[in-house]
Chimera marker file (.cmm) of the C-alpha trace (Angstrom):
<marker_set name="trace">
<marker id="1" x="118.290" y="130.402" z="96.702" r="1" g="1" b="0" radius="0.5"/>
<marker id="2" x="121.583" y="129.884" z="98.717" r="1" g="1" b="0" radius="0.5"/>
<marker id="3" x="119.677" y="128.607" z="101.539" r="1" g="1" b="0" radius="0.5"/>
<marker id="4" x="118.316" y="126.326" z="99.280" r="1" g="1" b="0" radius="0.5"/>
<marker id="5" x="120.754" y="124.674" z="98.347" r="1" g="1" b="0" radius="0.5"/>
<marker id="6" x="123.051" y="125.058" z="101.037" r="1" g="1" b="0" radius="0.5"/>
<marker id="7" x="119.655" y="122.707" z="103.285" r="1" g="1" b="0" radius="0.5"/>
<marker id="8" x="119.579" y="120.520" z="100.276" r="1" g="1" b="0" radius="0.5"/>
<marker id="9" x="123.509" y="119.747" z="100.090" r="1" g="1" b="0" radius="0.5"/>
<marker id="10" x="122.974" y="119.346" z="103.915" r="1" g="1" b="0" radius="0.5"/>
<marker id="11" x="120.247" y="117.142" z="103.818" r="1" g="1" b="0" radius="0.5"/>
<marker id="12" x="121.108" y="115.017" z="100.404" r="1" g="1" b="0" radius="0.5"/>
<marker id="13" x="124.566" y="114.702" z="102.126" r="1" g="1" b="0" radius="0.5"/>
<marker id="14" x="125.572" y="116.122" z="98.195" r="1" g="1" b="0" radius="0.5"/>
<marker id="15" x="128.029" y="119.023" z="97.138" r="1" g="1" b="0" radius="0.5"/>
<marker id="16" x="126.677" y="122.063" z="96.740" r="1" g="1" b="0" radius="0.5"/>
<marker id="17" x="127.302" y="122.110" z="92.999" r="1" g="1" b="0" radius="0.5"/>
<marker id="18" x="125.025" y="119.036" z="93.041" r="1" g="1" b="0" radius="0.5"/>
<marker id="19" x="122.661" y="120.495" z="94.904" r="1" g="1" b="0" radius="0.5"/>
<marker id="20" x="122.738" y="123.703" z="93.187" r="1" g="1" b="0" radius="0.5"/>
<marker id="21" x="122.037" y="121.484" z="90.025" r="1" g="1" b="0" radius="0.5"/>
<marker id="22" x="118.938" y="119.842" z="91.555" r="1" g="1" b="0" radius="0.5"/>
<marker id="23" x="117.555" y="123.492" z="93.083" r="1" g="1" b="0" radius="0.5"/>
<marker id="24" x="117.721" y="124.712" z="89.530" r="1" g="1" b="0" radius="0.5"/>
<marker id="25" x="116.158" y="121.955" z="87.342" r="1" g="1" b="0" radius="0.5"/>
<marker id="26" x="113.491" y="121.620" z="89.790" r="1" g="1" b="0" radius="0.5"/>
<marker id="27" x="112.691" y="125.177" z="89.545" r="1" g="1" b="0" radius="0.5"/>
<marker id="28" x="112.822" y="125.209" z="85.554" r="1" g="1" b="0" radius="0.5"/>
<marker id="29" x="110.332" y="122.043" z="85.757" r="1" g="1" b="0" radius="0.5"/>
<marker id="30" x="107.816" y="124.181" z="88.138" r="1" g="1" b="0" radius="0.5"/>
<marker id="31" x="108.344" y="127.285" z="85.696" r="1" g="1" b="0" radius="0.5"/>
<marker id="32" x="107.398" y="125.386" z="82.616" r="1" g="1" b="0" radius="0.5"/>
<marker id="33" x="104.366" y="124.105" z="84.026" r="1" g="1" b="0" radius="0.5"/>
<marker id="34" x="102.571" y="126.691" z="86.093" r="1" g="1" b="0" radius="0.5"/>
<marker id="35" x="100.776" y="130.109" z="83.528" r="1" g="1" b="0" radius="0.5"/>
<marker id="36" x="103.394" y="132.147" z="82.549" r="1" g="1" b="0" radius="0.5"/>
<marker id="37" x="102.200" y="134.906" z="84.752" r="1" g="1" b="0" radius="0.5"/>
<marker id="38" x="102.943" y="132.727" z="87.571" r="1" g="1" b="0" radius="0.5"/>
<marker id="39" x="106.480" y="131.593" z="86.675" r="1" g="1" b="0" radius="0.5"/>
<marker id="40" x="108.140" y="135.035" z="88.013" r="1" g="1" b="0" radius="0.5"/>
<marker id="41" x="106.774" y="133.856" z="91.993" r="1" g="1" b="0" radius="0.5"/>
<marker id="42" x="109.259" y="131.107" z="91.429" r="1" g="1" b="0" radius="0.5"/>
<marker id="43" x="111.988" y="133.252" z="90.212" r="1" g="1" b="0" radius="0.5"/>
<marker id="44" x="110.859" y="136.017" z="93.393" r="1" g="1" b="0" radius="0.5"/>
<marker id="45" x="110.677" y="133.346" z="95.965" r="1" g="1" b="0" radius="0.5"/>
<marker id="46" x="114.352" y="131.627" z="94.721" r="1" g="1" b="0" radius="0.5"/>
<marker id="47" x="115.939" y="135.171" z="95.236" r="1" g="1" b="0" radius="0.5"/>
<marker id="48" x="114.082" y="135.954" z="98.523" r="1" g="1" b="0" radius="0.5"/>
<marker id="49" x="112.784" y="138.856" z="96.757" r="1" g="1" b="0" radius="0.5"/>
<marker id="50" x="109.927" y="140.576" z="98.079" r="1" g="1" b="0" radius="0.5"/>
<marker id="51" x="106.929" y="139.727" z="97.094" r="1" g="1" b="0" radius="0.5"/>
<marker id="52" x="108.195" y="135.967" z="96.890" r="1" g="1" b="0" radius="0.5"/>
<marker id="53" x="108.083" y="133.021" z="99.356" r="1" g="1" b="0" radius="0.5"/>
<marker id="54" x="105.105" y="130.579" z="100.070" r="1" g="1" b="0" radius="0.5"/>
<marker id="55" x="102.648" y="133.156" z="100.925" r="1" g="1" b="0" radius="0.5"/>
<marker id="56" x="103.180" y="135.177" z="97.240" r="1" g="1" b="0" radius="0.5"/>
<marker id="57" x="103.257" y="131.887" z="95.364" r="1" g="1" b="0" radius="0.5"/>
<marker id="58" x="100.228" y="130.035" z="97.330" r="1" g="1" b="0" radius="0.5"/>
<marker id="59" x="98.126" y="133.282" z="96.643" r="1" g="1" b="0" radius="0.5"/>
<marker id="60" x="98.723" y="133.511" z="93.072" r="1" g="1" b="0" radius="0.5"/>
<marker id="61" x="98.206" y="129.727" z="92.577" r="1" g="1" b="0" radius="0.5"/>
<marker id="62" x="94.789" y="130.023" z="94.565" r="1" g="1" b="0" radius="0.5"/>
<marker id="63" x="93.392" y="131.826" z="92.132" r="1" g="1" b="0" radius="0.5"/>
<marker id="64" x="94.312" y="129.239" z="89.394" r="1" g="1" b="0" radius="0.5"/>
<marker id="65" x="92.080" y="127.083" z="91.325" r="1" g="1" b="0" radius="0.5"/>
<marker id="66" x="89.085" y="129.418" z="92.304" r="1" g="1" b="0" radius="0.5"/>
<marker id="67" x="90.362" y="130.426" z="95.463" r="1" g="1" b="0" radius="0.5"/>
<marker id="68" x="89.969" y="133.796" z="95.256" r="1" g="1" b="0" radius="0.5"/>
<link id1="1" id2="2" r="1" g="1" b="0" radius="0.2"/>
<link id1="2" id2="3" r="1" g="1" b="0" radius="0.2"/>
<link id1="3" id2="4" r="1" g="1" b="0" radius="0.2"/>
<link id1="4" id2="5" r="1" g="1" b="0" radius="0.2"/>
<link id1="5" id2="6" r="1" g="1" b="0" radius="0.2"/>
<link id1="6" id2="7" r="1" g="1" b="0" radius="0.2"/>
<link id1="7" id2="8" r="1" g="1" b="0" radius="0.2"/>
<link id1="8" id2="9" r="1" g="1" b="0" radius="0.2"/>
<link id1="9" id2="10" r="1" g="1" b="0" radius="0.2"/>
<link id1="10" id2="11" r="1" g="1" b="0" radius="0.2"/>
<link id1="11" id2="12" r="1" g="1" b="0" radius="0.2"/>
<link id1="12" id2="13" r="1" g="1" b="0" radius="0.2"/>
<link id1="13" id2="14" r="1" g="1" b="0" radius="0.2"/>
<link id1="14" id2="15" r="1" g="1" b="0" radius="0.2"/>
<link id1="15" id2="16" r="1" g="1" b="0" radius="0.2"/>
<link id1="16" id2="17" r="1" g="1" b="0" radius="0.2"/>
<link id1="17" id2="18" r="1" g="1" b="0" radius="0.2"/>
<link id1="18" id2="19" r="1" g="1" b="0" radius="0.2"/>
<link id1="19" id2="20" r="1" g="1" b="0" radius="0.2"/>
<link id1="20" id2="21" r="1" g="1" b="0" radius="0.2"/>
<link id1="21" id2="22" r="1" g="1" b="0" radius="0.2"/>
<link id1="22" id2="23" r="1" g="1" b="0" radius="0.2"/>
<link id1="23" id2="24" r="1" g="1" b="0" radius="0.2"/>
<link id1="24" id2="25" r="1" g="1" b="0" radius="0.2"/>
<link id1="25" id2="26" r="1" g="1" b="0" radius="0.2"/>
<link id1="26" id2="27" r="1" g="1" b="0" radius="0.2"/>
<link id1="27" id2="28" r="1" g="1" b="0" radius="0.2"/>
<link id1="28" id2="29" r="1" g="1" b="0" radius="0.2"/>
<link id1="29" id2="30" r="1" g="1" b="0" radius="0.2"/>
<link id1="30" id2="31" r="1" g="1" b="0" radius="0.2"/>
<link id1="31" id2="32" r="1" g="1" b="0" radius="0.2"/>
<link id1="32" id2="33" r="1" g="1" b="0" radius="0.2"/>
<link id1="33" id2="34" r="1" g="1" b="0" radius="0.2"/>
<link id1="34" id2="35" r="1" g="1" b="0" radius="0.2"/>
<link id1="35" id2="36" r="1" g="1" b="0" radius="0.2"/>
<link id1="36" id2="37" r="1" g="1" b="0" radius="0.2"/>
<link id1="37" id2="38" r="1" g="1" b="0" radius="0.2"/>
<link id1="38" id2="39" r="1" g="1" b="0" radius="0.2"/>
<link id1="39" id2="40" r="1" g="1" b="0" radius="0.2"/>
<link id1="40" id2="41" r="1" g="1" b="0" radius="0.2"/>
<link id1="41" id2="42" r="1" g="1" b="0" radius="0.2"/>
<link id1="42" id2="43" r="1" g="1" b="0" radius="0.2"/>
<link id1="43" id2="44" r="1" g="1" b="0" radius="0.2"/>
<link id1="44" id2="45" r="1" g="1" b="0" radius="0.2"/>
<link id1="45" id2="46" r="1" g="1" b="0" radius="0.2"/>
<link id1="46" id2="47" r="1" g="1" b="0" radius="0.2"/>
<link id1="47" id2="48" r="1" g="1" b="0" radius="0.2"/>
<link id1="48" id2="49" r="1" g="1" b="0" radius="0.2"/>
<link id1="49" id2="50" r="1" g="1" b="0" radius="0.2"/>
<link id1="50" id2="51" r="1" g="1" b="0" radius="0.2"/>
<link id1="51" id2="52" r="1" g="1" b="0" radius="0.2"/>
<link id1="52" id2="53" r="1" g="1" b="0" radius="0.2"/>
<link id1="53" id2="54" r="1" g="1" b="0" radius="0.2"/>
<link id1="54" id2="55" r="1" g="1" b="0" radius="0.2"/>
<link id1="55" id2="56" r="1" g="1" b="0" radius="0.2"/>
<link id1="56" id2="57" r="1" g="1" b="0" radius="0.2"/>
<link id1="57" id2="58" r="1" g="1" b="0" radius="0.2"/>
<link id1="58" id2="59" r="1" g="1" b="0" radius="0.2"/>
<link id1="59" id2="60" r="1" g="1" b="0" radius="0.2"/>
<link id1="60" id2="61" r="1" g="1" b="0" radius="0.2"/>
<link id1="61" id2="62" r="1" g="1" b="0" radius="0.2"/>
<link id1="62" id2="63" r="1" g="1" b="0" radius="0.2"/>
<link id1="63" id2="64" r="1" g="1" b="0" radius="0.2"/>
<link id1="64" id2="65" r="1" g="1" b="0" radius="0.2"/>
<link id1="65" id2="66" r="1" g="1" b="0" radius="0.2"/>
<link id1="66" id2="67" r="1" g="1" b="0" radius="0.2"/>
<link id1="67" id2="68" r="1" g="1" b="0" radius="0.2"/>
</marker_set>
């Protein structure tokens, strides 16, 4: 999640408290609206736990969608 925010301080040309702000109510607005089984990908990918990234989260939302 550092890396997060530290591209979206960057970027936003905002303080990394800001940005910190904005990486975590983004996230919270993903989590409440994906199935609660899928929630914990965000939480995996935001600590660069395994398991988590694009590739972890894509999967599990394919099958949402029939992509199985």
């Amino acid at each position: 999640m550092e890396e997060l925010i530290r591209q979206v301080s960057e970027r936003a040309g905002i303080s990394e408290e800001q940005a910190r702000t904005a990486v975590e109510t983004v996230a919270g607005f993903l989590k409440e609206r994906v199935p609660a089984p899928y929630s914990s990908y965000i939480d995996s990918f935001l600590s660069g736990g395994e398991g988590g990234g694009l590739g972890g989260i894509a999967g599990g939302l394919g099958g949402i969608f029939g992509n199985k």
